[in-house]
VOGU-3710 file (C-alpha; in Angstrom, 3 decimals, decimal comma):
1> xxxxxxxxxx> 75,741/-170,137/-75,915  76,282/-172,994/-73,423  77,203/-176,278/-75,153  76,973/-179,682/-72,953  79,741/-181,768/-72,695  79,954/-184,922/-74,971  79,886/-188,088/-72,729  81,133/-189,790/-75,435  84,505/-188,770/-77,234  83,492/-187,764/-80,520
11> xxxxxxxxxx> 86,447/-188,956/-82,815  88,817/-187,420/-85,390  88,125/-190,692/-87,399  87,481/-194,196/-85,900  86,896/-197,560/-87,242  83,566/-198,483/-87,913  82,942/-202,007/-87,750  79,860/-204,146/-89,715  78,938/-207,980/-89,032  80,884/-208,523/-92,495
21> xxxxxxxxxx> 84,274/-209,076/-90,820  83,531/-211,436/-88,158  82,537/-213,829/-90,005  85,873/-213,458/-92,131  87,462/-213,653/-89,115  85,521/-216,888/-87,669  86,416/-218,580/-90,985  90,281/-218,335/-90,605  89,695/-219,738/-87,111  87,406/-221,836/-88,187
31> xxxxxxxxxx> 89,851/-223,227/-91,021  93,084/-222,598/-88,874  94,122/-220,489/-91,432  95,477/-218,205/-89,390  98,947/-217,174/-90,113  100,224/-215,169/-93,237  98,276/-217,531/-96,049  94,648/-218,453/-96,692  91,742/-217,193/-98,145  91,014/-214,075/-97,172
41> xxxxxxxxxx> 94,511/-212,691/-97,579  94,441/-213,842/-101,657  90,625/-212,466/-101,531  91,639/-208,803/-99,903  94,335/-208,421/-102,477  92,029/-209,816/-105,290  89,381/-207,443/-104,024  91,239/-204,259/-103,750  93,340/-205,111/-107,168  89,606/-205,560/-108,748
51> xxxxxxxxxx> 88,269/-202,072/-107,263  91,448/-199,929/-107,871  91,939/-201,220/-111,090  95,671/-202,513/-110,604  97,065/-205,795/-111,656  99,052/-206,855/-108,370  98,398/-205,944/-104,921  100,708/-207,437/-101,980  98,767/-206,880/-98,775  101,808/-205,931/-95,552
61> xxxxxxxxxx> 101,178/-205,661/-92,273  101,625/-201,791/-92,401  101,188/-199,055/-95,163  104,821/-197,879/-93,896  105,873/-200,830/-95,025  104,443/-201,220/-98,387  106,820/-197,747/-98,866  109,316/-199,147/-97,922  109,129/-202,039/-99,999  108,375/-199,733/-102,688
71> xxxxxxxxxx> 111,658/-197,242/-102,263  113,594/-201,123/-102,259  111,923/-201,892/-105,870  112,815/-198,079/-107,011  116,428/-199,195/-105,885  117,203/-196,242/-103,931  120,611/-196,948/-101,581  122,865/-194,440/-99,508  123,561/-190,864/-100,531  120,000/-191,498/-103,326
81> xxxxxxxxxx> 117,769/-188,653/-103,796  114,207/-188,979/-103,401  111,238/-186,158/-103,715  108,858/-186,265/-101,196  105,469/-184,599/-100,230  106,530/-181,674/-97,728  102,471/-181,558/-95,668  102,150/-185,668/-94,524  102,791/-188,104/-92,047  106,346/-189,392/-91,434
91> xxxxxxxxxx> 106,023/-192,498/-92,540  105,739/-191,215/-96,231  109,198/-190,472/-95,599  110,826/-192,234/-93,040  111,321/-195,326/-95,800  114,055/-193,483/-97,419  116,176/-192,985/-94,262  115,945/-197,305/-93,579  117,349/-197,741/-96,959  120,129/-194,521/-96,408
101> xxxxxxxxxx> 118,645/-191,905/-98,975  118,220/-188,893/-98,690  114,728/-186,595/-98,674  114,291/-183,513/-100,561  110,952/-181,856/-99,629  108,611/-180,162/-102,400  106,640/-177,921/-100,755  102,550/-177,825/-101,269  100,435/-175,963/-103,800  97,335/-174,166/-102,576
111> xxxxxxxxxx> 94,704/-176,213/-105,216  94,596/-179,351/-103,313  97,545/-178,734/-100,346  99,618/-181,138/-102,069  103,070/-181,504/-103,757  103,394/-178,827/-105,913  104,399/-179,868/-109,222  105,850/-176,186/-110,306  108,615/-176,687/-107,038  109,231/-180,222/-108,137
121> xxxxxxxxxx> 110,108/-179,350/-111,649  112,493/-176,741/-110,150  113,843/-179,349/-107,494  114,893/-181,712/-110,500  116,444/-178,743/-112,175  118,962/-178,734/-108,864  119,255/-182,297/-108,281  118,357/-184,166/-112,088  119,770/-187,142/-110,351  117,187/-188,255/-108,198
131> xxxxxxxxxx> 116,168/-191,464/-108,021  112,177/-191,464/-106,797  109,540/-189,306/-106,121  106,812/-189,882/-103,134  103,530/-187,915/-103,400  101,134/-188,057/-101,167  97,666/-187,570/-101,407  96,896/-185,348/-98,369  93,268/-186,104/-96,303  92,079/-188,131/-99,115
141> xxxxxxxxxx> 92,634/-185,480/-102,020  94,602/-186,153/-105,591  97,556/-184,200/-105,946  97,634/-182,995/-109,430  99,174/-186,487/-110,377  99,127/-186,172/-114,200  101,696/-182,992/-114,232  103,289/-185,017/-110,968  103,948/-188,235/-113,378  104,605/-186,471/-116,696
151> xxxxxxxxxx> 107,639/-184,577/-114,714  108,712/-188,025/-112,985  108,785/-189,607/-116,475  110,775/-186,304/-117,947  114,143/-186,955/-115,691  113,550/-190,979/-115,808  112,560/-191,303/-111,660  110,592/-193,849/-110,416  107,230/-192,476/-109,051  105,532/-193,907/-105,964
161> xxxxxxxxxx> 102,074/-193,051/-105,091  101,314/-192,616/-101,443  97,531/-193,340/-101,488  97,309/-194,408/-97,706  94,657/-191,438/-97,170  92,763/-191,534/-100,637  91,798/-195,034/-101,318  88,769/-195,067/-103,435  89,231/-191,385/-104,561  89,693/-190,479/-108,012
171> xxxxxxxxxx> 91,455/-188,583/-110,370  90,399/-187,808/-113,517  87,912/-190,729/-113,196  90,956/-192,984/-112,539  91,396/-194,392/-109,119  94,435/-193,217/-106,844  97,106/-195,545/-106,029  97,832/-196,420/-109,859  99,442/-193,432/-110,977  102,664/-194,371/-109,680
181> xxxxxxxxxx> 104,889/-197,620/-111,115  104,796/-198,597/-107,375  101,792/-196,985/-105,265  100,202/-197,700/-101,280  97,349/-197,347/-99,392  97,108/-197,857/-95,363  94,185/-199,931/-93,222  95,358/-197,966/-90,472  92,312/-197,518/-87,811  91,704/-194,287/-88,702
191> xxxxxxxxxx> 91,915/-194,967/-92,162  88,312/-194,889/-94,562  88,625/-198,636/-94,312  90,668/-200,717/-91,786  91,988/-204,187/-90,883  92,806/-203,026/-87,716  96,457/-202,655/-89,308  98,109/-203,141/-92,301  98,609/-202,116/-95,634  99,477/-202,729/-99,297
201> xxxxxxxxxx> 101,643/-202,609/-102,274  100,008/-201,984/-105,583  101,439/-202,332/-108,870  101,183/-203,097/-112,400  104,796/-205,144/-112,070  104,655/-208,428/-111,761  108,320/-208,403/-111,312  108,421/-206,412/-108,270  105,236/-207,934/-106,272  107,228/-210,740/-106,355
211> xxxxxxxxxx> 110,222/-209,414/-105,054  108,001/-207,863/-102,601  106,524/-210,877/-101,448  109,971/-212,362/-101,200  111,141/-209,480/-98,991  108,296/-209,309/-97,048  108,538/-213,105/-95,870  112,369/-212,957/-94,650  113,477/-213,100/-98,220  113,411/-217,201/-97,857
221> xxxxxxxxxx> 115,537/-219,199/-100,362  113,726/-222,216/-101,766  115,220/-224,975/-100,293  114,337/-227,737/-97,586  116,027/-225,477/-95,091  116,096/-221,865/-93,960  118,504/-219,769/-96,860  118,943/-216,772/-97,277  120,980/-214,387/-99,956  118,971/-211,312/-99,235
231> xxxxxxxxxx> 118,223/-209,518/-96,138  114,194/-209,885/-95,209  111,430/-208,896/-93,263  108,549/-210,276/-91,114  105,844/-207,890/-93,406  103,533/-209,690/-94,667  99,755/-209,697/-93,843  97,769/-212,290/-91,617  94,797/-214,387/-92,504  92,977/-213,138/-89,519
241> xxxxxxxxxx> 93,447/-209,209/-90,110  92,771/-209,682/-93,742  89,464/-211,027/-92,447  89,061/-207,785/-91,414  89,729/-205,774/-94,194  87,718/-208,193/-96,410  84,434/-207,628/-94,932  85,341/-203,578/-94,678  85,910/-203,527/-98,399  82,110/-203,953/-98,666
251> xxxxxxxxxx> 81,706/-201,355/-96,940  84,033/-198,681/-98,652  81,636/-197,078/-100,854  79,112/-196,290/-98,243  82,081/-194,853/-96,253  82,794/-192,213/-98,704  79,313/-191,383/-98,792  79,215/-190,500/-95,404  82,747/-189,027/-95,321  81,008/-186,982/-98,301
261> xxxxxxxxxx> 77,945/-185,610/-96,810  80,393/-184,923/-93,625  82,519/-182,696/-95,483  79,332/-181,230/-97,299  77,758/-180,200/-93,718  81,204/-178,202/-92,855  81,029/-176,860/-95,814  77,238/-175,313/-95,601  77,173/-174,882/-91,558  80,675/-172,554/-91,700
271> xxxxxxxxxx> 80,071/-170,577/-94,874  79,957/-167,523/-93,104  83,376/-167,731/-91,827  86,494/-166,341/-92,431  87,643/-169,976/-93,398  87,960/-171,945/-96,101  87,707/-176,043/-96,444  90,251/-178,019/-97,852  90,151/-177,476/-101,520  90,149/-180,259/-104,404
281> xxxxxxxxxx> 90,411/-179,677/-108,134  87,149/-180,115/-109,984  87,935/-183,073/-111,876  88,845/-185,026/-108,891  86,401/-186,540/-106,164  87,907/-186,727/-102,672  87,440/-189,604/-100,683  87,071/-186,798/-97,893  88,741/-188,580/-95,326  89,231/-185,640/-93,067
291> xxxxxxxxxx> 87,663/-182,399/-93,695  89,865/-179,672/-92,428  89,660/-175,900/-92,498  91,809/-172,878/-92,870  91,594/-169,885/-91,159  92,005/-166,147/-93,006  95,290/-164,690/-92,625  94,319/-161,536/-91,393  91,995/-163,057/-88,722  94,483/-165,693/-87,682
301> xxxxxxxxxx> 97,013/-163,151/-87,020  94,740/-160,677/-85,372  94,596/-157,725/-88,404  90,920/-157,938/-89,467  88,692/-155,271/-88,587  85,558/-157,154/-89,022  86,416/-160,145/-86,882  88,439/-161,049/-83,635  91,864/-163,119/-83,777  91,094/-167,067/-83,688
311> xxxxxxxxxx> 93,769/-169,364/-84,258  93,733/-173,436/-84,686  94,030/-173,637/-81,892  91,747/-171,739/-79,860  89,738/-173,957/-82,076  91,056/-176,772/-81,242  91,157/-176,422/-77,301  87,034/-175,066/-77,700  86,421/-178,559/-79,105  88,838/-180,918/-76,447
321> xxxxxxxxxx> 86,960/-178,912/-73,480  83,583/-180,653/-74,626  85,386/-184,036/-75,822  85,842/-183,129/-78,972  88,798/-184,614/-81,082  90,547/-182,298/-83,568  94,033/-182,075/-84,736  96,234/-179,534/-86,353  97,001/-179,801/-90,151  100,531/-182,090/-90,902
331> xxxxxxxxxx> 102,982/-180,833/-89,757  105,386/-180,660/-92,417  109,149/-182,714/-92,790  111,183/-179,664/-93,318  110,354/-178,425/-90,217  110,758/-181,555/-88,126  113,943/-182,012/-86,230  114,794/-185,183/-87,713  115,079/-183,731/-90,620  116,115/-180,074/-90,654
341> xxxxxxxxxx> 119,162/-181,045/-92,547  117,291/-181,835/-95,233  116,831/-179,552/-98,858  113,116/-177,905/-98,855  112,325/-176,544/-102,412  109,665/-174,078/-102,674  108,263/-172,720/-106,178  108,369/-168,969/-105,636  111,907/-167,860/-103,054  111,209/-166,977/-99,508
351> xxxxxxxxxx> 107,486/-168,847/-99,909  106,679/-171,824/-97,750  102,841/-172,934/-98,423  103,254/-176,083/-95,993  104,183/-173,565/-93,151  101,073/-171,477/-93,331  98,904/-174,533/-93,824  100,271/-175,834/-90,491  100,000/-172,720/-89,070  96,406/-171,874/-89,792
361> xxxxxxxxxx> 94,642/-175,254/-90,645  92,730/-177,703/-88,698  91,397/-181,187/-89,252  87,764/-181,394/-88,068  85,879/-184,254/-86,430  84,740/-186,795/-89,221  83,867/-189,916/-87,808  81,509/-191,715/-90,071  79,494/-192,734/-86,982  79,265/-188,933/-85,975
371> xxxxxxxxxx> 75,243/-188,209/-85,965  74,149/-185,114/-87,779  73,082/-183,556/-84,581  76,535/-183,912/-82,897  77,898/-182,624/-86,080  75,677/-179,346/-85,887  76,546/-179,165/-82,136  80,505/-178,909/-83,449  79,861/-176,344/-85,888  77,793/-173,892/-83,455
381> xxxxxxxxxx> 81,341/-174,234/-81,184  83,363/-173,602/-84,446  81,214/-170,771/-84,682  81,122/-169,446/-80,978  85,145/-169,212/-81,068  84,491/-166,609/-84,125  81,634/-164,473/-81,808  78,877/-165,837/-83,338  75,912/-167,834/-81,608  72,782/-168,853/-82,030
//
């Protein structure tokens, strides 16, 4: 089959604007409220406190920096172990190298392609001395956070939620980004809901928001002048970008919908593939940021007899020559230079989940402004690279 070439790009995952947040935005210009106070940054945090369900929320200019912030409050300093999510985005981790700790990577579990709480239990049995724990919930889905926390509470760590890619999923029927004592979520652009940038903190501490807030605005003394005992940082959010996130907050139901029915149409149009989606336990619901599939092994590597080798990407190349956007699956810490001197745990010797995630996983086109039509076009060339056509 002959597919046309998309004049437009059709994204991995764009922002999707609404008429909500310019007239945020007008109203810190029209107010001069414009810096780092006003209205719609106390209205943002209210708002996302109110929908999460969490008592303090400190909005940053960057979800990297709300970890940050949050390692700080968890007081990890040089030589500290912390446990991190193996399959994510550096900047889960990166935090723990500005404040001179030290990352041990838990590899993933094939439920949900998260931390796997079996390798973490074993990982505190080498090193019961670690300080925090940083899981990630990967493409929007809940790690299995109850057995996650239980184990954090066990050796007395402090447990920090990365929820950058699952606000508004659930767990349980309890929303991520409160399962931690200090948890995150991202308004990255290509995040469910953006402010163009930015970020937040989200805790049930008073305590620590406001040490956060301190930190976050250069750690100012209060006094007439500029003093300082602490060293600071230029983090916090501006009146103007919270604008932005106000007026998508609206919006972050109807997001997941579509994310949803996205993931749903995947699901239905490739179920006669040698694939598999990206799998959530079934009492969780997704946000379904990014729907992503995995290839079989034996077709991946070329030993089925029923079906030709395709790899990622083969996939992925199919989809770029027709302006396509798809990307390949985390790849995870361990095996990043950076950090190759850093301890990987895996449950089972010799295994390494994250590894064959990366190697036969992709993440899909899921723009929320994606029609269905273009969506049916992208399965019938997920399908053509396996021999079939219409």
């Amino acid at each position: 089959m002959e597919f046309e070439r998309f004049e437009s790009r059709v994204w991995l995952s764009s922002p999707t604007m609404h008429e909500d947040e310019q007239f945020f935005v007008k109203n810190a210009f029209d107010t001069n409220w414009v810096s780092t106070i006003g209205e719609n940054l106390d209205q943002l945090e209210k708002g996302i406190g109110e929908y999460v369900g969490c008592k303090e929320v400190v909005a940053l200019g960057a979800g990297t920096e709300a970890i940050h912030l949050a390692v700080k409050l968890a007081g990890v300093g040089r030589g500290d172990k912390v446990m991190c999510s193996d399959v994510t985005f550096a900047a889960t981790v990166n935090p723990v190298s500005y404040e001179n700790g030290e990352q041990i990577f838990i590899d993933s579990e094939r439920d949900t392609w998260n931390m796997d709480p079996v390798a973490l239990e074993k990982a505190f049995s080498m090193y019961p001395d670690t300080k925090a724990v940083i899981v990630a919930n990967l493409y929007g889905t809940p790690a299995k956070l109850d057995e996650i926390k239980e184990i954090c509470e066990k050796y007395h760590a402090v447990l920090i939620e990365d929820a950058a890619e699952s606000l508004g999923a659930t767990f349980r029927g309890k929303q991520t980004g409160t399962f931690g004592k200090y948890n995150i979520i991202s308004f990255n652009g290509n995040k469910i809901i953006t402010c163009s940038g930015g970020g937040a903190l989200l805790t049930d501490d008073k305590e620590g928001a406001d040490k956060a807030r301190f930190w976050a605005t250069q750690a100012k003394e209060s006094f007439p002048w500029y003093q300082h005992k602490e060293i600071g940082y230029n983090y916090r959010m501006s009146n103007i970008v919270a604008g932005i996130g106000r007026g998508q907050l609206i919006h972050l139901d109807e997001h997941k919908k579509r994310k949803k029915d996205i993931y749903m149409r995947y699901k239905e149009g490739l179920k006669n593939l040698p694939i598999s989606m990206n799998p959530y336990l079934i009492d969780t619901e997704p946000n379904f940021w990014l729907s992503c599939l995995l290839i079989d092994r034996e077709v991946s590597e070329g030993k089925s007899v029923e079906w030709k080798r395709v790899t990622p990407d083969m996939i992925r190349e199919k989809l770029e020559e027709y302006n396509v956007e798809s990307r390949p699956i985390w790849k995870p810490m361990h095996m990043q230079p950076v950090y190759e001197d850093r301890k990987f745990v895996t449950a089972e010797e010799g295994e390494d989940v994250g590894a064959d995630l990366f190697a036969r996983g992709l993440c899909l086109p899921s723009d929320i402004k994606m029609t269905e039509d273009t969506q049916d076009v992208v399965i019938e060339m997920i399908k053509s690279c396996f021999g079939l056509v219409i």
